[in-house]
PyMOL commands that place a pseudoatom at each C-alpha (Angstrom):
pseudoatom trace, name=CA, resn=UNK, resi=1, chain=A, elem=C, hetatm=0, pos=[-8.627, -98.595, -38.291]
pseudoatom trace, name=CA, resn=UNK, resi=2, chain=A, elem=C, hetatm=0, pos=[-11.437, -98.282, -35.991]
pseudoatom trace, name=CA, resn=UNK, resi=3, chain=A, elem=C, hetatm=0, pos=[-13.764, -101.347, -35.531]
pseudoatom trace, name=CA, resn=UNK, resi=4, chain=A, elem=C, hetatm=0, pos=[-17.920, -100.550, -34.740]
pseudoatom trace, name=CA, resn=UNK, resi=5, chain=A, elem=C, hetatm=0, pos=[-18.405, -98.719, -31.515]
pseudoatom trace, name=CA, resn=UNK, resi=6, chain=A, elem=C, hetatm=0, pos=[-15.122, -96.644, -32.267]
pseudoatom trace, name=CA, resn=UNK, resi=7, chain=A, elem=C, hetatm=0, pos=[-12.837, -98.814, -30.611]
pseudoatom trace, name=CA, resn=UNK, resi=8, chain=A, elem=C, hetatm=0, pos=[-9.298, -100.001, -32.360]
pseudoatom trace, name=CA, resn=UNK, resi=9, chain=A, elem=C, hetatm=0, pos=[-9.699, -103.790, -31.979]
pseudoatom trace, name=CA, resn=UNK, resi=10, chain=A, elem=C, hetatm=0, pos=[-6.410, -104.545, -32.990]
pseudoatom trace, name=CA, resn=UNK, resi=11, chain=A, elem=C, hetatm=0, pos=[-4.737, -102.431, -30.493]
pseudoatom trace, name=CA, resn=UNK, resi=12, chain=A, elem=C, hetatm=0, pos=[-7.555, -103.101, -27.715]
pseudoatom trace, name=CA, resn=UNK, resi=13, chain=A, elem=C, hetatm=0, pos=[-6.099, -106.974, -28.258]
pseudoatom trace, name=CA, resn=UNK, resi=14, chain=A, elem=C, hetatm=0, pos=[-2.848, -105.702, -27.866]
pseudoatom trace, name=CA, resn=UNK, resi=15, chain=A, elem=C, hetatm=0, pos=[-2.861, -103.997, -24.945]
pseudoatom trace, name=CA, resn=UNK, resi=16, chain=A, elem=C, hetatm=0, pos=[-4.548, -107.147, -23.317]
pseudoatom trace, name=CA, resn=UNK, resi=17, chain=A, elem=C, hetatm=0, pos=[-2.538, -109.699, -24.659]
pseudoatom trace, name=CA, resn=UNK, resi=18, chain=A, elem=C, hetatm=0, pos=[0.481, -107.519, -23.006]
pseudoatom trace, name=CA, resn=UNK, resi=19, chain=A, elem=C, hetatm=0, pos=[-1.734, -107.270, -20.078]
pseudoatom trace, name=CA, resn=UNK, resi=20, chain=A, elem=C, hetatm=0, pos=[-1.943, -111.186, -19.500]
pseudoatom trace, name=CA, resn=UNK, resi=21, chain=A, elem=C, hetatm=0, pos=[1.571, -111.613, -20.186]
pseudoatom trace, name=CA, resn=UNK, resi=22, chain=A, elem=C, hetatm=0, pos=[2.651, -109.681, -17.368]
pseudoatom trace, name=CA, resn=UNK, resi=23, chain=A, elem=C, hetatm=0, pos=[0.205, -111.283, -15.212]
pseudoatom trace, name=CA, resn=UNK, resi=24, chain=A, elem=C, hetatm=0, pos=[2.025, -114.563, -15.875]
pseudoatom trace, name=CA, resn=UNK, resi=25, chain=A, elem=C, hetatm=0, pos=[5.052, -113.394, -15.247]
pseudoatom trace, name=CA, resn=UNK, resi=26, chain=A, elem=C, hetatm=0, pos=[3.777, -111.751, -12.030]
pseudoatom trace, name=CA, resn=UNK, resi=27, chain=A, elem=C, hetatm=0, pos=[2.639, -114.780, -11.019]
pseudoatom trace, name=CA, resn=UNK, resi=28, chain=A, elem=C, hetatm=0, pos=[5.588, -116.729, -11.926]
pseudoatom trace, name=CA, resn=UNK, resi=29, chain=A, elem=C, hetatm=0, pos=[7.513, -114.396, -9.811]
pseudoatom trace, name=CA, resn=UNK, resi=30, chain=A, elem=C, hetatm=0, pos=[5.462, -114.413, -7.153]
pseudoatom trace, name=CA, resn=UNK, resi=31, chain=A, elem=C, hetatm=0, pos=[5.753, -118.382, -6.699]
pseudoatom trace, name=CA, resn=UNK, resi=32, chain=A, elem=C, hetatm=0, pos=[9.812, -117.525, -7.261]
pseudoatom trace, name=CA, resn=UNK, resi=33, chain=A, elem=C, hetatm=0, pos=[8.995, -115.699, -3.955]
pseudoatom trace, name=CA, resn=UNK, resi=34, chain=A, elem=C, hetatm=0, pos=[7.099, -118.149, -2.133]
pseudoatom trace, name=CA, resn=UNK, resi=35, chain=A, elem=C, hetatm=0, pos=[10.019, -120.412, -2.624]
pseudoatom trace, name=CA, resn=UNK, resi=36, chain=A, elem=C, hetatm=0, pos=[12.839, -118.481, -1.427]
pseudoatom trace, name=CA, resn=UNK, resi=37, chain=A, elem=C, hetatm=0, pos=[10.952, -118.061, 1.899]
pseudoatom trace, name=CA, resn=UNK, resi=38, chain=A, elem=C, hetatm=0, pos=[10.224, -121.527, 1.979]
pseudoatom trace, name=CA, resn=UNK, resi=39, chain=A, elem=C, hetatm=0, pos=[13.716, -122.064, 1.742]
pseudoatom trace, name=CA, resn=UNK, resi=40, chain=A, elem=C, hetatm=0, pos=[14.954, -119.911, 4.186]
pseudoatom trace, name=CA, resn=UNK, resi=41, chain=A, elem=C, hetatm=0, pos=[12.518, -121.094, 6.585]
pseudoatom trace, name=CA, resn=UNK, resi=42, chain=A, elem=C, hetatm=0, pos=[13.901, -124.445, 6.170]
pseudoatom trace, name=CA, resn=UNK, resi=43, chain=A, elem=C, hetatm=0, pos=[16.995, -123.115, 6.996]
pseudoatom trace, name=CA, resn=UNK, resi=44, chain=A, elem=C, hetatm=0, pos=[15.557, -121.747, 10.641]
pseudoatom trace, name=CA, resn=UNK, resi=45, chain=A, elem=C, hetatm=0, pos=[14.936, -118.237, 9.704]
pseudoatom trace, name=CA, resn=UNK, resi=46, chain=A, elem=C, hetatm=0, pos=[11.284, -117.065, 10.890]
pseudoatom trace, name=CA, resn=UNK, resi=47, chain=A, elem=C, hetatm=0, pos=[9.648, -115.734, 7.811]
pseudoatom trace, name=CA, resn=UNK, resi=48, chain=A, elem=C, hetatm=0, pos=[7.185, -113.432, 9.458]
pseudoatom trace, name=CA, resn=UNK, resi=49, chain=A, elem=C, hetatm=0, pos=[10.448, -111.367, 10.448]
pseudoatom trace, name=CA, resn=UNK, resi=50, chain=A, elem=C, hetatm=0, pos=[11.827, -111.657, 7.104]
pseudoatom trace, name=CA, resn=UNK, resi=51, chain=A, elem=C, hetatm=0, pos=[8.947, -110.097, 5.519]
pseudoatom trace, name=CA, resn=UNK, resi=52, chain=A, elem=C, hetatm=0, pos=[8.881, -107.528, 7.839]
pseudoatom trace, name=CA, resn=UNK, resi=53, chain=A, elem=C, hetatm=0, pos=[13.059, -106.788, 7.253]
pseudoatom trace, name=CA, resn=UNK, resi=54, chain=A, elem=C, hetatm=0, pos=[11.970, -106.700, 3.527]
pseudoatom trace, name=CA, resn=UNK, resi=55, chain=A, elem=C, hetatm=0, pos=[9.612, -104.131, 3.803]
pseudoatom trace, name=CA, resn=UNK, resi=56, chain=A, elem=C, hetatm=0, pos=[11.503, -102.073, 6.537]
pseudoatom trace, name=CA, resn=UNK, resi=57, chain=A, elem=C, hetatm=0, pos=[14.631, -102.045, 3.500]
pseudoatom trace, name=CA, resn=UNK, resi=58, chain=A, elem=C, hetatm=0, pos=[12.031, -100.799, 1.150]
pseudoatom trace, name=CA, resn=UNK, resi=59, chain=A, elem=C, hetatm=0, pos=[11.541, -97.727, 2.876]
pseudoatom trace, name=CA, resn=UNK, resi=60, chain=A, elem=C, hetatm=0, pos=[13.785, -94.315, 3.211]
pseudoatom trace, name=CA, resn=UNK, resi=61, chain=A, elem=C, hetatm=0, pos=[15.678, -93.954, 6.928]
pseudoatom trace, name=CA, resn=UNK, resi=62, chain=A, elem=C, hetatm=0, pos=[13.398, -90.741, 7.798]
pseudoatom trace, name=CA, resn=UNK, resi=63, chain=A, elem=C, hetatm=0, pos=[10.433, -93.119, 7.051]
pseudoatom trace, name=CA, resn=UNK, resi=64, chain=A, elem=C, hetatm=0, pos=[11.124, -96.197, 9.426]
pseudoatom trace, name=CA, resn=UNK, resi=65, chain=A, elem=C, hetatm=0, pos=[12.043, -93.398, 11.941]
pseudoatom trace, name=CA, resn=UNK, resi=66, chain=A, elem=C, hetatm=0, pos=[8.397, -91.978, 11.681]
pseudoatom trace, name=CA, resn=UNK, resi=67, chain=A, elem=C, hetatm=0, pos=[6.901, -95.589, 11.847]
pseudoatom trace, name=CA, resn=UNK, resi=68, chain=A, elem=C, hetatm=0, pos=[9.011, -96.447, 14.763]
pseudoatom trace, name=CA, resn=UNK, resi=69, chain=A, elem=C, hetatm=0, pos=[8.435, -93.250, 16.598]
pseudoatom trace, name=CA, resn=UNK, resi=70, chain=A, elem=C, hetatm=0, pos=[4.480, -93.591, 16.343]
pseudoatom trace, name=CA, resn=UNK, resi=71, chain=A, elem=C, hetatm=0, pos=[4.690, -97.403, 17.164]
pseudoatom trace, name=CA, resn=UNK, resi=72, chain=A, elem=C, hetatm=0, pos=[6.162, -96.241, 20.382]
pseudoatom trace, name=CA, resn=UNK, resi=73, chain=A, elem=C, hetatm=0, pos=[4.325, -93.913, 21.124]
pseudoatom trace, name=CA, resn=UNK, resi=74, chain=A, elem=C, hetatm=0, pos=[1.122, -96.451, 21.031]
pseudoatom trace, name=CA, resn=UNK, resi=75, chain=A, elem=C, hetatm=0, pos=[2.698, -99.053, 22.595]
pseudoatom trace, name=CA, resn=UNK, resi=76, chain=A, elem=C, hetatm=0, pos=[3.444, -96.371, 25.239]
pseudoatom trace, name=CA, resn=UNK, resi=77, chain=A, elem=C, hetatm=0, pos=[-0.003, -95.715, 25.386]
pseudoatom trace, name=CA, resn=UNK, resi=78, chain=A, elem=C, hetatm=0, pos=[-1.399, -99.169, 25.505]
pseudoatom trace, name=CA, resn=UNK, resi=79, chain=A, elem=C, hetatm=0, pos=[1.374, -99.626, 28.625]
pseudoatom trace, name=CA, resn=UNK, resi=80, chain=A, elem=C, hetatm=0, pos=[2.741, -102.067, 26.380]
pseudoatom trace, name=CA, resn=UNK, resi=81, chain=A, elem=C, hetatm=0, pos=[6.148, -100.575, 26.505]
pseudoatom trace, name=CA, resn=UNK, resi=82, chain=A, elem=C, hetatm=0, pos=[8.954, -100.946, 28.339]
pseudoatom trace, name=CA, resn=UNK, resi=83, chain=A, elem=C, hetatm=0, pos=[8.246, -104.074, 30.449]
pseudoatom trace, name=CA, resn=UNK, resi=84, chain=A, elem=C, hetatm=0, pos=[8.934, -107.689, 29.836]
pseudoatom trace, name=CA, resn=UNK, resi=85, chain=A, elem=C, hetatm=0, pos=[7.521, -108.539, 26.439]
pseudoatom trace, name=CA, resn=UNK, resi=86, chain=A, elem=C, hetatm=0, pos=[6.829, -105.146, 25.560]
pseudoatom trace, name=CA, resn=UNK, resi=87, chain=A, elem=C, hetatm=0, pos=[8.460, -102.812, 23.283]
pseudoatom trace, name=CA, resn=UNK, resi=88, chain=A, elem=C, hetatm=0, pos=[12.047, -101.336, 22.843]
pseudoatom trace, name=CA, resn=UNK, resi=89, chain=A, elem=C, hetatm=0, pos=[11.300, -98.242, 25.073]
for i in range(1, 89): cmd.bond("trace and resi %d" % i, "trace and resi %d" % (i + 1))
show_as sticks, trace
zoom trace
């Protein structure tokens, strides 16, 4: 049934009650996260690069390739590459 205005109260409740659900969980998750990088940096590994590894693994081979291809090219462009601290090129 439809309450005033139109609007299906009952389902309207629903779909947020669902909705706040999931945002606990995300959060719940999210702290899950926080921890295992706490964890690992405790255990020496920098977490910066560990992010970054994450992200590079979520993307497809012809993807990073792109990324790293137009990184270089900027650095190369900057002068930034190929001398001491500078890029891989």
């Amino acid at each position: 049934m439809s309450d005033p205005g139109g609007v299906a109260g009952d389902q309207l409740r629903a779909f947020v009650e669902r909705i706040e659900r999931l945002e606990e969980e995300k959060k719940v998750i999210s702290d899950d996260i926080k921890d295992v990088y706490a964890e690992a940096k405790g255990n020496g590994f920098d977490v910066k690069i560990l992010r970054k590894v994450v992200s590079l693994r979520k993307k497809q081979p012809h993807e990073r390739e792109e990324e790293e291809a137009v990184l270089d090219l900027y650095l190369h462009a900057l002068g930034m590459a190929g001398g001491a601290g500078g890029g891989e090129g």
